[in-house]
C-alpha positions as CSV (number, residue, x, y, z in Angstrom):
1,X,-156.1,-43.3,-162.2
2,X,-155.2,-46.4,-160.3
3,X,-156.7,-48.5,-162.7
4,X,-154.8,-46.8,-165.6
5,X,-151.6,-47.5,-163.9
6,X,-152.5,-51.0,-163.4
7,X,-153.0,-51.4,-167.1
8,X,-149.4,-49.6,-168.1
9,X,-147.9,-52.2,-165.4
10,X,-149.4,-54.9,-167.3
11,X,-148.2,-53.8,-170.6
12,X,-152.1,-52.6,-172.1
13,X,-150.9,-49.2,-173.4
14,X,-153.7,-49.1,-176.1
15,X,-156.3,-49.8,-173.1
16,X,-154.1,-47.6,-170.9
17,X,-154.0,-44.4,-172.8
18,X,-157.6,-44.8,-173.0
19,X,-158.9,-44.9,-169.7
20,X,-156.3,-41.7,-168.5
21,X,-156.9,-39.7,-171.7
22,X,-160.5,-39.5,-170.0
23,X,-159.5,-38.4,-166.5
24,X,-156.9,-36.0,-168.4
25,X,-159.4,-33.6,-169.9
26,X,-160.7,-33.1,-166.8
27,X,-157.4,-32.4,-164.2
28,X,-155.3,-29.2,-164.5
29,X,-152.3,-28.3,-163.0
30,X,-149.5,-30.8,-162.3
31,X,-152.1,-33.8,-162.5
32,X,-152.7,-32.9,-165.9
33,X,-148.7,-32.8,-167.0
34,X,-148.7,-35.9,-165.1
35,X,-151.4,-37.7,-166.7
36,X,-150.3,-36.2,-170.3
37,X,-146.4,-37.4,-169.9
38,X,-147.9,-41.2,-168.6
39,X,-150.5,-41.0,-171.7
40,X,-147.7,-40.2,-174.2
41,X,-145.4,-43.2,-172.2
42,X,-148.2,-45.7,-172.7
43,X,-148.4,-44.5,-176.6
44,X,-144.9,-44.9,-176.8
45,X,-145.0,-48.2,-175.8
46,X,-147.9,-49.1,-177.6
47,X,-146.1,-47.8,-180.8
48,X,-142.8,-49.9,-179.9
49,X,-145.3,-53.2,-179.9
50,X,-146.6,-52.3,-183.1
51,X,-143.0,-51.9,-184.1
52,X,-143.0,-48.3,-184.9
53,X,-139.9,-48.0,-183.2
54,X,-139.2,-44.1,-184.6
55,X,-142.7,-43.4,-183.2
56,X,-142.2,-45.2,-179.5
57,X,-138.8,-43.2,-179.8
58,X,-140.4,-39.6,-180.4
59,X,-143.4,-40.3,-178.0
60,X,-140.9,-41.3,-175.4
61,X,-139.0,-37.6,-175.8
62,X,-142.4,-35.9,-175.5
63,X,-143.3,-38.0,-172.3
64,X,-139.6,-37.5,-170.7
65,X,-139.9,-33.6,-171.4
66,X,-143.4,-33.5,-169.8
67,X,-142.3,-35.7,-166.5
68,X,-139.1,-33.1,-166.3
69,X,-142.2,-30.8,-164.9
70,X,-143.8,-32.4,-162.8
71,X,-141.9,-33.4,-159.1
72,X,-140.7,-36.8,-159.5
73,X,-142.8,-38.2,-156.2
74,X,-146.1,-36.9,-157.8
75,X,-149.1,-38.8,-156.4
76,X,-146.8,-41.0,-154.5
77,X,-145.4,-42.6,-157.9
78,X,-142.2,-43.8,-157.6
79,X,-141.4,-41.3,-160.2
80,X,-137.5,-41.1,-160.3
81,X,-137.1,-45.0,-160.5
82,X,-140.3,-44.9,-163.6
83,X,-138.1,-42.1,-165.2
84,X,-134.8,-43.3,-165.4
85,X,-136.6,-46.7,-167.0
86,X,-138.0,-44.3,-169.7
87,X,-134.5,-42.8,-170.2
88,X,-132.9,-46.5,-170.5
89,X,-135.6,-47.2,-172.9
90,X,-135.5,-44.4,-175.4
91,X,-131.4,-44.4,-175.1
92,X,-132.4,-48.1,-176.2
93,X,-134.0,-46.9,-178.9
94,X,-131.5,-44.2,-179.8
95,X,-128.9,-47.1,-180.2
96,X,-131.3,-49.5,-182.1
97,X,-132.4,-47.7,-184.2
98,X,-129.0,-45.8,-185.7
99,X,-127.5,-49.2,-185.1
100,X,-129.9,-51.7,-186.6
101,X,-127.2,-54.4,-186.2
102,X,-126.2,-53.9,-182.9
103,X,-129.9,-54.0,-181.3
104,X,-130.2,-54.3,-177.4
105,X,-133.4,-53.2,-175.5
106,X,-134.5,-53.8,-172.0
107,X,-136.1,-57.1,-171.3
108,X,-139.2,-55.4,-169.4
109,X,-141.0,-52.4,-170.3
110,X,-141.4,-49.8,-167.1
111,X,-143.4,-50.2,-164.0
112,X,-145.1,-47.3,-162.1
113,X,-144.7,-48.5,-158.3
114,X,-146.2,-46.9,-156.1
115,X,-144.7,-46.0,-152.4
116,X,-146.5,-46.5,-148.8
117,X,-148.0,-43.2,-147.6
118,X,-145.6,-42.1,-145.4
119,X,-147.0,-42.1,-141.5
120,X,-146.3,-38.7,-139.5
């Protein structure tokens, strides 16, 4: 999984989606709606580079009403900071795309960072 997170940080969402799709068929449970709402974030932002900005938009709905089920410190991700960049995004796109005219999206796409393992 690691490696797939390196790839979203480094904006290869194609190459992304590929490598966790494989790992996905194979978790259950909360890894699975994990890996599924991080898959359908990497489509949507392989969509948005392709500039299918109504398909980035829809993928990023499905991805943000996945991660709503899955606690936001899952496998130490720094999920609450990832979400809310999701949530600027497709707010982004929201705007942009009713407003055509009046177009302003984040500079950066999202970054997963992940947190120290906490020491006990």
């Amino acid at each position: 999984m690691q490696r797939g997170v390196e790839l979203f940080n480094a904006g290869q969402f194609y190459e992304c989606h590929d490598m966790l799709e494989e790992i996905w068929l194979e978790e259950a449970g909360e890894d699975q709606l994990f890996l599924q709402a991080l898959i359908q974030a990497a489509v949507a932002f392989h969509h948005f580079q392709q500039g299918h900005w109504g398909a980035a938009r829809s993928m990023l709905k499905m991805s943000l009403e996945k991660f709503a089920g899955v606690p936001a410190t899952h496998r130490a991700a720094a999920g609450e900071v990832f979400i809310r960049q999701l949530m600027t995004w497709k707010e982004a796109l929201d705007r942009s795309i009713s407003s055509p005219s009046e177009q302003s999206l984040p500079k950066a796409f999202p970054k997963i960072a992940f947190r120290a393992p906490q020491e006990s």
